[in-house]
C-alpha positions as CSV (number, residue, x, y, z in Angstrom):
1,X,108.7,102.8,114.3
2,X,106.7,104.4,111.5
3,X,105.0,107.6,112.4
4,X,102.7,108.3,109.1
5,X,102.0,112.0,109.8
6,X,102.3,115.6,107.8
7,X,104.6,116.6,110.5
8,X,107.9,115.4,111.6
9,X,107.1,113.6,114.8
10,X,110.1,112.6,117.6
11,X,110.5,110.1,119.9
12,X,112.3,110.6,123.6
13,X,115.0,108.1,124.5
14,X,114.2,105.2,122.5
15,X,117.4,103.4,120.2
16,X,114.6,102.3,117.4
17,X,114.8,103.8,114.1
18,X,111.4,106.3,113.2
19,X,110.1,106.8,110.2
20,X,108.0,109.9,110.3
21,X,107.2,112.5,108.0
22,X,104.9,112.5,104.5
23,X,107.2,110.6,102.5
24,X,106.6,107.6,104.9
25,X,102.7,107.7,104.3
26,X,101.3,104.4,102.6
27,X,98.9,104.7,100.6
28,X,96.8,102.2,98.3
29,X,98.1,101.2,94.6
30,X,94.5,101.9,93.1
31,X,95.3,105.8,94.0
32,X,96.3,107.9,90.8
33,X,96.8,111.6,90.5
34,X,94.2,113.3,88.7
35,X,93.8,114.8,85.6
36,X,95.0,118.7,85.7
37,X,91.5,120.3,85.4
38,X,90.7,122.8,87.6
39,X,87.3,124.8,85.9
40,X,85.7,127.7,86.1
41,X,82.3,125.9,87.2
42,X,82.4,122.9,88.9
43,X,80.9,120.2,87.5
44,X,81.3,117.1,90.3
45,X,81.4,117.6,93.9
46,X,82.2,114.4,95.6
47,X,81.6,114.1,99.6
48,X,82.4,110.7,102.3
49,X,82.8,110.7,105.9
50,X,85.7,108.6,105.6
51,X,85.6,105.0,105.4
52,X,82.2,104.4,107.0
53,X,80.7,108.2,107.8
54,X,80.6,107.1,111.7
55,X,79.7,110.7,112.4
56,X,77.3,111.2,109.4
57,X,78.5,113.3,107.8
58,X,77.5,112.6,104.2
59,X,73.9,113.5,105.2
60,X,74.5,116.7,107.0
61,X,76.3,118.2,104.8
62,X,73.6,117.1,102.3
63,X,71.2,119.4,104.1
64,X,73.2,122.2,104.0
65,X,74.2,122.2,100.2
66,X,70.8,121.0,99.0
67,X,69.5,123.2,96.8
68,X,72.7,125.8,96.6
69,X,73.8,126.9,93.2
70,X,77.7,126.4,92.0
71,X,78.1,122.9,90.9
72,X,76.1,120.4,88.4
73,X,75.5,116.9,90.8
74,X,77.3,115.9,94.2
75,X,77.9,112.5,94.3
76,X,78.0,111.1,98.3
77,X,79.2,108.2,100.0
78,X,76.5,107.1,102.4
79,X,74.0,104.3,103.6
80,X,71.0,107.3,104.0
81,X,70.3,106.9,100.5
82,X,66.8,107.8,100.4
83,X,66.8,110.4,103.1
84,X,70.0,112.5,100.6
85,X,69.0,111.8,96.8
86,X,65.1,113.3,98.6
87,X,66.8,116.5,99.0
88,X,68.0,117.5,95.3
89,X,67.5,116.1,92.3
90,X,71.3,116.3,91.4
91,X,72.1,114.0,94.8
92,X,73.4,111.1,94.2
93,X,74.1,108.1,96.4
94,X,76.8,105.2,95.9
95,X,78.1,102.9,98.9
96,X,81.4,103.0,100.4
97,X,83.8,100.8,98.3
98,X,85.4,100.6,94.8
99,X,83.1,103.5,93.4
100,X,84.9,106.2,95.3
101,X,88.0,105.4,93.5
102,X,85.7,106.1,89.7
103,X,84.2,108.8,91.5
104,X,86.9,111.0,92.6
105,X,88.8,110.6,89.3
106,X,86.4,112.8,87.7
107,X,85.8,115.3,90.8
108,X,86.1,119.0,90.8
109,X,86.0,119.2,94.3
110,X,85.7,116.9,97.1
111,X,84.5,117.8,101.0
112,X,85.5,114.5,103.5
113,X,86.8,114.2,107.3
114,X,90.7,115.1,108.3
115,X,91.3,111.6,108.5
116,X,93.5,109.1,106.2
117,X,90.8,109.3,103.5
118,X,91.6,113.2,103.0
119,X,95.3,112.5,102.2
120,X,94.2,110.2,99.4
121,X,92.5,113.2,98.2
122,X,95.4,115.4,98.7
123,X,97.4,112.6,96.9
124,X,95.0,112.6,93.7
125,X,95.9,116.6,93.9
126,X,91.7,117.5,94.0
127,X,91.1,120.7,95.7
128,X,89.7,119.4,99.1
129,X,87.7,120.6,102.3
130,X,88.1,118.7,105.2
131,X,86.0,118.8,108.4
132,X,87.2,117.6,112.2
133,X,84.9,114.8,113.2
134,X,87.3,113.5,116.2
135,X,90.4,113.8,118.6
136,X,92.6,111.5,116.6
137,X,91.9,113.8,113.6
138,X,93.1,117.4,115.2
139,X,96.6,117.3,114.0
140,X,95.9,115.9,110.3
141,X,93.2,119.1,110.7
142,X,96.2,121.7,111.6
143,X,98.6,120.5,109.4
144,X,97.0,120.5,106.2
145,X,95.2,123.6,106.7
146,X,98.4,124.9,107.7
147,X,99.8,123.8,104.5
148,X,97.0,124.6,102.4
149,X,96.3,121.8,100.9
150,X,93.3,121.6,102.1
151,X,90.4,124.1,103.2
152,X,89.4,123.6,106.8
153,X,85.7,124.2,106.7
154,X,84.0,123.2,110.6
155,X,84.1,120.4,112.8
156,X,81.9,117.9,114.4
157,X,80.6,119.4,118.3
158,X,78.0,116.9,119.8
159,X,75.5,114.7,118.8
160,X,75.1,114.6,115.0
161,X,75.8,118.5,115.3
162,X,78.5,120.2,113.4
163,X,79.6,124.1,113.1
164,X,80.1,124.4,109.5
165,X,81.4,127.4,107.6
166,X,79.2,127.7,104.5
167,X,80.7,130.8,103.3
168,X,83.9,129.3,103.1
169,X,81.9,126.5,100.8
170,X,80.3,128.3,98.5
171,X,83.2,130.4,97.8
172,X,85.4,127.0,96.8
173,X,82.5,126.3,94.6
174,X,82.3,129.9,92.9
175,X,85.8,130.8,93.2
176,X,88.0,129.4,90.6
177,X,91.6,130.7,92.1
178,X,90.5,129.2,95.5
179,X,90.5,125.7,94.1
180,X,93.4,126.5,91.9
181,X,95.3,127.7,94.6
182,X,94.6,124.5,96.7
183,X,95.3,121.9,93.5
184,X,98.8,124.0,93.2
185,X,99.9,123.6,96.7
186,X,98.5,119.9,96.4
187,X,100.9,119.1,93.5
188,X,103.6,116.9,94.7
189,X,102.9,117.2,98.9
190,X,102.2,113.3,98.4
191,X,104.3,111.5,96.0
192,X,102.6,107.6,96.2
193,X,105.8,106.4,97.1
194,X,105.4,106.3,101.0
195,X,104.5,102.7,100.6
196,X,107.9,101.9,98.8
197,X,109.9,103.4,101.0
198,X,108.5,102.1,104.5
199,X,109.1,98.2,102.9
200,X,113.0,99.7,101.9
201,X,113.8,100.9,105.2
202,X,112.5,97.3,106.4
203,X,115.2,95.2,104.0
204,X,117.6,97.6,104.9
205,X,117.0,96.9,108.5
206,X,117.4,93.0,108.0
207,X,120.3,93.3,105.7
């Protein structure tokens, strides 16, 4: 049984084998870490609502950073293209798929949901805040906030609504030791290898 969470996770009376833990988290191949090169202004801000921004995010959090000062362009995931690059001349719009791989290997910061997509983040060692869209995302929310590896900054409440902490926003975008502090604690939680070792533990099974 593999359990890919932050946490260890136990199973009552069962006689199968658990995997469980962060070193059992697969990830794709096309993640690499990033390059070391946390700045003093942030250049790139890179924000997705996971895999298809169910809870659209991508445009909310458009509204809310639209014309703030701390960063140079904000590149989003989204299909509310016109309604986001409207908002600020340095919005831009890309659709979910191979770009967010080019995208976030030059990102200074990224915002996304507590769902798989943030431990990709986490993996590429980008100082991250993550936002609670769902149930199935509370304990991914907990732990890596707990961790701090990532900067919990509001969840999702009803109908398109979300309670965001902006504060807490503009600070990782002006504060320098806030996002080096997060890209420390970042270095090495996720090692890439998760993958590897789930197929071992297979082979080893039907050996």
């Amino acid at each position: 049984i593999i359990h890919p969470g932050i946490d260890f996770f136990t199973l009552e009376q069962t006689n199968a084998k658990l995997l469980t833990g962060r070193d059992y988290i697969p990830l794709r191949k096309s993640i690499l870490k990033s390059e070391p090169r946390v700045q003093s202004k942030v250049s790139k801000i890179v924000v997705f609502g996971g895999g298809n921004d169910k809870y659209n995010f991508a445009p909310f959090m458009a509204k809310g950073l639209a014309n703030k000062q701390g960063f140079s362009t904000i590149v989003f995931f989204s299909r509310s293209v016109k309604e986001i690059e409207s908002l600020d001349s340095r919005f831009d719009v890309k659709p979910f798929g191979p770009a967010l791989d080019t995208e976030l290997e030059s990102a200074d910061l990224v915002f996304t949901t507590a769902s798989t997509s943030s431990l990709e983040v986490i993996a590429r060692e980008i100082p991250l805040g993550i936002c609670c869209v769902a149930d199935n995302q509370i304990s991914y929310y907990e732990a890596l906030t707990k961790y701090e590896v990532a900067t919990g900054i509001g969840k999702y409440l009803h109908s398109r609504y979300y309670d965001i902490n902006w504060d807490l926003i503009n600070q990782l975008m002006i504060d320098v030791s806030f996002r080096q502090k997060l890209q420390k604690n970042s270095k090495g939680f996720l090692d890439l290898s998760g993958s590897q070792r789930i197929l071992d533990e297979i082979l080893n099974c039907l050996q």
